[in-house]
C-alpha positions, 0 to 999 in steps of 0.5 A: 841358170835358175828359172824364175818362178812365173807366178812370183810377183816380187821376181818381177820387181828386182832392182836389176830388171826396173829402170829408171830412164833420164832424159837430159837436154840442152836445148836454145831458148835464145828466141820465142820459137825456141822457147816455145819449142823448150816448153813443148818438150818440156811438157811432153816429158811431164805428160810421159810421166817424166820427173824433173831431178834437175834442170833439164835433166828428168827421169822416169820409173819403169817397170823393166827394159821393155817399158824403158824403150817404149817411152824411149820411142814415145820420147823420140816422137816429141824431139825438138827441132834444135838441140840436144837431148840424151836418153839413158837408162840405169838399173834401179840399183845403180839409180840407189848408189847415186849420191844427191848433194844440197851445198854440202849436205847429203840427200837420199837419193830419190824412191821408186813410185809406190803404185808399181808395187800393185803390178 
């Protein structure tokens, strides 16, 4: 196995080591608590740094697995009463060969953030 050299700044950014973490929901919102229980996790993910892709369905860059699970366990933390909700991570090379559609038209999909090139 070859050694990865400590003081290569791009080893760190290999697209098999970023992640890019979803979290995917169904959750009721058929009262007023239940809304208001939607809303709050809603803005726990945004204020985690999450992006919607679609509805209830957000994502996350991370840096590597390790920074995947610690916003696993911050995302657990805020877990609604009621509902569904999935936690999946996907390597920022499977995250390229999703293919995104509008009707019938292809979009790119989604680029990594520009700040995590200062790590």
């Amino acid at each position: 196995m070859k050694k990865r050299k400590k003081n290569n700044p791009s080893a760190d950014l290999s697209g098999y080591r970023i992640m890019w973490l979803f979290a995917m929901f169904d959750l009721p919102v058929d009262t007023a608590n239940a809304r208001r229980n939607y809303t709050r996790f809603r803005n726990s993910l945004l204020k985690l740094g999450f992006t919607r892709m679609q509805f209830s369905v957000y994502a996350r860059f991370c840096k590597d697995d390790q920074k995947a699970n610690l916003y696993k366990k911050r995302v657990k933390e805020c877990l609604p009463p009621e509902g569904q909700v999935r936690l999946m991570a996907v390597t920022d090379v499977q995250f390229g060969k999703m293919e995104v559609y509008d009707g019938k038209t292809r979009s790119p999909t989604e680029k990594a953030p520009e700040q995590l090139l200062l790590f």
